[in-house]
C-alpha positions as a Markdown table, in Angstrom:
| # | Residue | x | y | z |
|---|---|---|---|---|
| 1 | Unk | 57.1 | 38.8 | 114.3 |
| 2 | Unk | 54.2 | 39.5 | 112.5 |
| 3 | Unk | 53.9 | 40.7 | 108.6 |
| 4 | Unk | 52.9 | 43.7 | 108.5 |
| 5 | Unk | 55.0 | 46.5 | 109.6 |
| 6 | Unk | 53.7 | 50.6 | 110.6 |
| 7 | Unk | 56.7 | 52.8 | 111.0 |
| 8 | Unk | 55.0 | 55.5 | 113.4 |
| 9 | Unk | 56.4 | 58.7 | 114.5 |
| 10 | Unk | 55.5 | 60.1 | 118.5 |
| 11 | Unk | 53.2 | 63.1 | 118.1 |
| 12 | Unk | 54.1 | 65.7 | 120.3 |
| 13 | Unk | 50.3 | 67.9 | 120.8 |
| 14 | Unk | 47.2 | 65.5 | 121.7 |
| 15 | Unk | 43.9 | 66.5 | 121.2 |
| 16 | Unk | 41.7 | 67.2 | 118.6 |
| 17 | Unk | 43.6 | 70.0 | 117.3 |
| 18 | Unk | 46.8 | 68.1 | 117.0 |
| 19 | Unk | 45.0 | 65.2 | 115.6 |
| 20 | Unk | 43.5 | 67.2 | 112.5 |
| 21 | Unk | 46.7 | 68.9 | 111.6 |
| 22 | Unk | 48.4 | 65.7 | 111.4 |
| 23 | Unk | 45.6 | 64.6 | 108.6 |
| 24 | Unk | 46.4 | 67.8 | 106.9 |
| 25 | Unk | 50.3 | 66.6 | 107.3 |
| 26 | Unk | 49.1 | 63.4 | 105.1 |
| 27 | Unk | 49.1 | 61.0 | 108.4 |
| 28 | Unk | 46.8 | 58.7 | 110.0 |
| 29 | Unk | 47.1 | 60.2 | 114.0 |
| 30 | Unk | 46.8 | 57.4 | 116.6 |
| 31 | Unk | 47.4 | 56.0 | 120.3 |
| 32 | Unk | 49.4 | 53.6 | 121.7 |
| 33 | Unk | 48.3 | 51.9 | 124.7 |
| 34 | Unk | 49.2 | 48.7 | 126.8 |
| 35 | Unk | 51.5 | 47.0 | 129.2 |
| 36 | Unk | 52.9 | 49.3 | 132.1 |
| 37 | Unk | 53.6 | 52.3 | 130.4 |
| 38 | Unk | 52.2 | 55.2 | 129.6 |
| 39 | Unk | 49.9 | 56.0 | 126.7 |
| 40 | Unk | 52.2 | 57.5 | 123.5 |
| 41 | Unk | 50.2 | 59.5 | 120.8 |
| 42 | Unk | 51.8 | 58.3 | 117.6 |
| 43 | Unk | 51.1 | 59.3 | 113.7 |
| 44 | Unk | 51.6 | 56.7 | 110.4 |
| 45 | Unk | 52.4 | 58.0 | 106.6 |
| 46 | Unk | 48.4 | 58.0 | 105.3 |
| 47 | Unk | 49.7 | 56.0 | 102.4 |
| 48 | Unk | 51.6 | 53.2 | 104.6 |
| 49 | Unk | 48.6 | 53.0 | 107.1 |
| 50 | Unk | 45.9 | 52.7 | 104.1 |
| 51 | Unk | 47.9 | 50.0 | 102.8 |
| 52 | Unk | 48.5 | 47.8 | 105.7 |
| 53 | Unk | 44.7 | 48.1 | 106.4 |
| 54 | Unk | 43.4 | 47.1 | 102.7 |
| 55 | Unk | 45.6 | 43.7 | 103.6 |
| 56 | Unk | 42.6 | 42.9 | 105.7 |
| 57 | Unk | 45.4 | 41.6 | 108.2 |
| 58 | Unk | 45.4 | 45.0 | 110.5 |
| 59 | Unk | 42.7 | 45.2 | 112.2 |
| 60 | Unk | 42.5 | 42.7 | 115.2 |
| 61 | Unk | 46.2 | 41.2 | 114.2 |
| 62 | Unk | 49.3 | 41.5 | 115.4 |
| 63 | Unk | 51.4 | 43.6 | 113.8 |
| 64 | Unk | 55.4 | 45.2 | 114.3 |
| 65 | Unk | 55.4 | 48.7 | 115.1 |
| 66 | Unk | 58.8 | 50.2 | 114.5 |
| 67 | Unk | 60.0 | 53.7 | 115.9 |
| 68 | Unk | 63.6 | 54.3 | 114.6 |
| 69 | Unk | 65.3 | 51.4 | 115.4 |
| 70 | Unk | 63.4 | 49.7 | 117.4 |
| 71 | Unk | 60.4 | 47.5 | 117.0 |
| 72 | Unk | 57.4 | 45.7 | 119.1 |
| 73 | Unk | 54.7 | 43.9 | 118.6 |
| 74 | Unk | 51.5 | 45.4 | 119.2 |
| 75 | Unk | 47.3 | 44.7 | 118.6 |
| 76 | Unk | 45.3 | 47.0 | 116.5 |
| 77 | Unk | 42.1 | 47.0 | 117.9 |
| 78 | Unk | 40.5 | 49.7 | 116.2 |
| 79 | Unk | 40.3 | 51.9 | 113.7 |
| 80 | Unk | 38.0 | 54.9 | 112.3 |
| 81 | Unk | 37.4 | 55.6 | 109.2 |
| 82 | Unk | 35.2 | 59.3 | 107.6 |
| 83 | Unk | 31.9 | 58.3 | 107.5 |
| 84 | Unk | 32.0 | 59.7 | 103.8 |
| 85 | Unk | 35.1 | 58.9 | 102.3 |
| 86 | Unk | 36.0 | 55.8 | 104.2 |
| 87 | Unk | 39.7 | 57.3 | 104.9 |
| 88 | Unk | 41.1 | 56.1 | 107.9 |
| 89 | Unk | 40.7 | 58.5 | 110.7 |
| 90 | Unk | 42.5 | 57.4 | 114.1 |
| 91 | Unk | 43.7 | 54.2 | 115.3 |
| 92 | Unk | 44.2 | 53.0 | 118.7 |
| 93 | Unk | 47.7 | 50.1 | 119.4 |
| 94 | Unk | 48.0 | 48.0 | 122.0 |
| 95 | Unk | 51.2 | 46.5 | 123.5 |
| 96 | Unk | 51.6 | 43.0 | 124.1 |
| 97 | Unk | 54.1 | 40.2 | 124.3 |
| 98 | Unk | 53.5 | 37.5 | 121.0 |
| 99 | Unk | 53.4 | 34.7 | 123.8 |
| 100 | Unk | 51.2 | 36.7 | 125.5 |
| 101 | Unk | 47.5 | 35.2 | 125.7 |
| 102 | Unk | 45.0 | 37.9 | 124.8 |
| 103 | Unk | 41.3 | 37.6 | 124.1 |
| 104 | Unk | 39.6 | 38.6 | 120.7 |
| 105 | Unk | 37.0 | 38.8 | 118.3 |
| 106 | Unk | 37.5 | 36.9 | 115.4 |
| 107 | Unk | 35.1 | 36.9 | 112.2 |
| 108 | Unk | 33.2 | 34.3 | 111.6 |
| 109 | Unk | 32.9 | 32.8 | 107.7 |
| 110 | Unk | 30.9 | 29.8 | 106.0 |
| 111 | Unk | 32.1 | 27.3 | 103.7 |
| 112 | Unk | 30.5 | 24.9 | 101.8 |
| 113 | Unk | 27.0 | 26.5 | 101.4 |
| 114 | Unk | 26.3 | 24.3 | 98.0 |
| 115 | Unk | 26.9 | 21.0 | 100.1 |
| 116 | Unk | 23.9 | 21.8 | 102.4 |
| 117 | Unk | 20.5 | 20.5 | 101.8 |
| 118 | Unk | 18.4 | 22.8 | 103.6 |
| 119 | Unk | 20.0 | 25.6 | 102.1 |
| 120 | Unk | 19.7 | 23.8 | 98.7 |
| 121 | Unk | 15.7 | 23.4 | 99.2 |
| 122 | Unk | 15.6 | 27.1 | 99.5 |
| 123 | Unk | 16.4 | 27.5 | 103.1 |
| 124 | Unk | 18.7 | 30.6 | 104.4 |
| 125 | Unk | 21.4 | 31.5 | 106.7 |
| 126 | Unk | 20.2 | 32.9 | 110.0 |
| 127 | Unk | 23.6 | 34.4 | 111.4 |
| 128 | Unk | 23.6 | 35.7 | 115.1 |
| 129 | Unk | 27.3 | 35.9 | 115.5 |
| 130 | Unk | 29.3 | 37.3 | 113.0 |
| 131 | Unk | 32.8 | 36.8 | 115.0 |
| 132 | Unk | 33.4 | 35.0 | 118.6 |
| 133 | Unk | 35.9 | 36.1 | 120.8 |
| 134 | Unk | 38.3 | 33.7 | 121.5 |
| 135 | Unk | 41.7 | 33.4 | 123.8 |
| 136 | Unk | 44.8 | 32.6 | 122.8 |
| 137 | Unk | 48.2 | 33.7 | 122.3 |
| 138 | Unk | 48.9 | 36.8 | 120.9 |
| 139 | Unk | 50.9 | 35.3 | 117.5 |
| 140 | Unk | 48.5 | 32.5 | 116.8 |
| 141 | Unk | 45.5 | 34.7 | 116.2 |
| 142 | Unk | 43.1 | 33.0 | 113.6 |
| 143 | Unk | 42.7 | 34.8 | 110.3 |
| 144 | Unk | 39.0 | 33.7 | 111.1 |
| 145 | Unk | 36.8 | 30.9 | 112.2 |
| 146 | Unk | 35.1 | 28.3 | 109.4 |
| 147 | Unk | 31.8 | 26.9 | 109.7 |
| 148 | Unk | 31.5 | 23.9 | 107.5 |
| 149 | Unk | 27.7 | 24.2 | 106.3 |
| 150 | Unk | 28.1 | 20.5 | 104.6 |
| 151 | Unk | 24.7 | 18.4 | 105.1 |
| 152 | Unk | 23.2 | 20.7 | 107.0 |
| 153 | Unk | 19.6 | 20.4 | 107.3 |
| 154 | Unk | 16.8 | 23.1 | 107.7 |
| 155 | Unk | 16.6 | 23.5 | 111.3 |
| 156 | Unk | 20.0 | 23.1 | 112.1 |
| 157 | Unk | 21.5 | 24.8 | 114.8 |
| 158 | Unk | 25.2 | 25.5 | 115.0 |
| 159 | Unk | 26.3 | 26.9 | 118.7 |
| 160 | Unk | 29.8 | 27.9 | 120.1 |
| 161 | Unk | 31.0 | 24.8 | 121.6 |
| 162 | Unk | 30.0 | 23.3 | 118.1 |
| 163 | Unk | 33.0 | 25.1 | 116.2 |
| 164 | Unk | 36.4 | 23.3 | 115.2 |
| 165 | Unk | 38.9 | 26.2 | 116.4 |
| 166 | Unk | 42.8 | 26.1 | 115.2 |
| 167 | Unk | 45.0 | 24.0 | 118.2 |
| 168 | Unk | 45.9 | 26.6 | 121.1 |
| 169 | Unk | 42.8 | 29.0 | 120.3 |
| 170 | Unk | 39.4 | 28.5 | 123.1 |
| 171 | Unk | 36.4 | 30.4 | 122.8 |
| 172 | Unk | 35.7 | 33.1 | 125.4 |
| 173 | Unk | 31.7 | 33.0 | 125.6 |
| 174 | Unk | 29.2 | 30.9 | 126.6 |
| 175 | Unk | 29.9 | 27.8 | 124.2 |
| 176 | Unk | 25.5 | 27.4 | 124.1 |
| 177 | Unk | 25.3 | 30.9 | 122.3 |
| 178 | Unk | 24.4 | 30.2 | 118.9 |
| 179 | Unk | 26.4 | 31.2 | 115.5 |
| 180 | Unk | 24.1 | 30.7 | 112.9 |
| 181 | Unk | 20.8 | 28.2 | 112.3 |
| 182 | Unk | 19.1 | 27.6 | 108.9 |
| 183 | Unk | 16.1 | 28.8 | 108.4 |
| 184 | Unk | 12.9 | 27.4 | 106.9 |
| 185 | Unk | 12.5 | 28.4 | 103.3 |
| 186 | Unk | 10.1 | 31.3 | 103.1 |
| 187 | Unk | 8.0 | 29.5 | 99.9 |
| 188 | Unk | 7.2 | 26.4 | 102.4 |
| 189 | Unk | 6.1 | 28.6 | 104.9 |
| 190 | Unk | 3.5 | 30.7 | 102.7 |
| 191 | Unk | 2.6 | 27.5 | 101.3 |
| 192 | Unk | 1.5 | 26.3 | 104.8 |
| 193 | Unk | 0.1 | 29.2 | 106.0 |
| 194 | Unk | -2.2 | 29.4 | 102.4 |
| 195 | Unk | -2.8 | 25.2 | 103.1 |
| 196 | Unk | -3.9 | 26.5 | 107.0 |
| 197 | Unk | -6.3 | 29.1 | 105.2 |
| 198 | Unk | -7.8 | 26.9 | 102.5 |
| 199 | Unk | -8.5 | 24.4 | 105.6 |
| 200 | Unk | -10.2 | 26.7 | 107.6 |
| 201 | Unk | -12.3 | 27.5 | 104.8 |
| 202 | Unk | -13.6 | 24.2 | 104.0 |
């Protein structure tokens, strides 16, 4: 099962009533979705739920929910936080099976950003997909994807279908989209455009 573990409670009133006297109560008011049943409006301790999400390994993981005595695994897909504060707000579960295959967004992250030479000769990162949604099974969900920026030049283009992914994980897109390119280093270009000026002059 997976690490982390949100003992819930079943909230009796839905609504948005219900949902701000359970803040007031000191919980995090949520939803349970999924599989065959029913949606179940559920509550966490504010203290457990803020914890489990500073982990980093909440959001878009699977994780145990456990009512009483029994336990599940389940996907957090989203959460809400106070535009202000940055408290969590509501969260919505959803049920699956850890065999199950599920699609999902994963982030994506760059490594190695000193061993490129375009980015060395003052090129920059021109990211157009910060996560790719990928399909795979529900317990072998990629903490994230790695792009290895080593010898890359200025004008490289990394797409999809480019991307080493962990065994058992596929992408879900269109494998031609592209992640991230490097740029032309802003310097060069204003030098050539003040070379293109001087030459028109003469």
């Amino acid at each position: 099962m997976a690490e982390i573990v949100l003992n819930v409670e079943v909230r009796e009133q839905t609504g948005t009533g219900s949902a701000r006297a359970t803040r007031r109560d000191g919980k995090v008011p949520g939803v349970l979705y999924g599989g065959d049943k029913a949606p179940v409006a559920i509550a966490v301790k504010s203290n457990e739920f803020r914890k489990a999400l500073y982990t980093g390994k909440l959001l878009g993981h699977l994780v145990t929910l456990k009512y009483g005595e029994e336990t599940q695994p389940v996907i957090a897909k989203a959460v809400d936080l106070h535009p202000v504060t940055d408290e969590p707000q509501h969260f919505d579960l959803y049920r699956v099976d850890e065999h199950q295959e599920i699609k999902i967004d994963v982030p994506v992250h760059f490594a190695n950003q000193e061993a490129s030479p375009g980015l060395k000769r003052g090129g920059s990162l021109a990211v157009i997909l910060h996560s790719v949604n990928v399909s795979c099974h529900a317990d072998q969900i990629p903490e994230e994807i790695v792009v290895d920026l080593t010898g890359r030049e200025i004008g490289d283009t990394i797409r999809v279908a480019d991307l080493t992914l962990p065994k058992g994980v596929t992408a879900a897109i269109d494998g031609e989209l592209v992640v991230v390119s490097i740029a032309g280093a802003k310097v060069e270009a204003a030098d050539a455009e003040g070379e293109a000026a001087e030459g028109g002059e003469a």
